[in-house]
N, C-alpha and C positions, 0 to 999 in steps of 0.2 A: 795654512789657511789662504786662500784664494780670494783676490780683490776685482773689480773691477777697474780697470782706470779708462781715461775717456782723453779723447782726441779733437779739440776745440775749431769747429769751421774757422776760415778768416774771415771777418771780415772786409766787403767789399768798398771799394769807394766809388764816387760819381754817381749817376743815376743807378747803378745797378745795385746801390745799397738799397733804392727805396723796395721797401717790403720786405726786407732782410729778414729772416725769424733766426735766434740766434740758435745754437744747438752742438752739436757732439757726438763724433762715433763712440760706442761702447765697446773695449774688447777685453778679451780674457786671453791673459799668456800672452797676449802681441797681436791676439787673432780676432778681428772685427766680427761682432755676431749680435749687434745692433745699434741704435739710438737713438737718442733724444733732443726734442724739438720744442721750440717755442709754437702754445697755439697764439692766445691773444692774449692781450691785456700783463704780461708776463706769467703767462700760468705755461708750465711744462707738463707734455706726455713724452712716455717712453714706448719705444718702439722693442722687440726682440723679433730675429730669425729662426724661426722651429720649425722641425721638419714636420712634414705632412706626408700623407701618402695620398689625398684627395688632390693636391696640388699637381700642375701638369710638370712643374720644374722639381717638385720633390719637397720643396720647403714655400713658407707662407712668412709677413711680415707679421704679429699682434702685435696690439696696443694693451701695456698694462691699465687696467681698472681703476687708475691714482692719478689724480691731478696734482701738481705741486706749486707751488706760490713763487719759486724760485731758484734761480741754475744750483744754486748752494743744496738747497734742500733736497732736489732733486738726485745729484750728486751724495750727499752722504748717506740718503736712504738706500740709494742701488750698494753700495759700498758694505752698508752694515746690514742690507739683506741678501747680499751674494750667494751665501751657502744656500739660504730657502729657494732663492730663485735659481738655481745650478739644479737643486733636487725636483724642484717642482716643471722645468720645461726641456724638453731637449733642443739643445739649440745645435742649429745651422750655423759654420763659418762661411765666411763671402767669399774665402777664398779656396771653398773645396770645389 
């Protein structure tokens, strides 16, 4: 069975934290194929890379249709939705 695990930005210090949104690559196997960001107030969207054929590079970034209240939450729903979201999108790695 296939997990996702996620890869924590750092945070920054001095002025260049202000505005910081915290967030996380997504990858599967080792290999980056999206993530997730803080918008406001602590609510997270998720981002994935899938491929497109309208797109002029071939692939396109969505936004899942789920808001979440927090890194935790966010985090165990990709986790224990993995398989549906594997079967439901085809994803883009960043590093093909």
């Amino acid at each position: 069975m296939r997990k996702f695990t996620f890869k924590k930005y750092p945070r920054p210090t001095g002025l260049a934290s202000v505005g910081f949104k915290r967030g996380a690559d997504i990858k599967l196997n080792k290999r980056e194929c999206g993530f997730y960001q803080e918008r406001e107030w602590g609510k997270f969207s998720v981002f994935f890379a899938v491929k497109s054929k309208e797109a002029h590079c071939g692939w396109k970034n969505i936004r899942i249709n789920k808001v979440f209240n927090s890194e935790e939450e966010c985090r165990t729903w990709l986790q224990d939705n993995t398989e549906k979201l594997l079967d439901t999108l085809d994803l883009h790695f960043y590093d093909e």
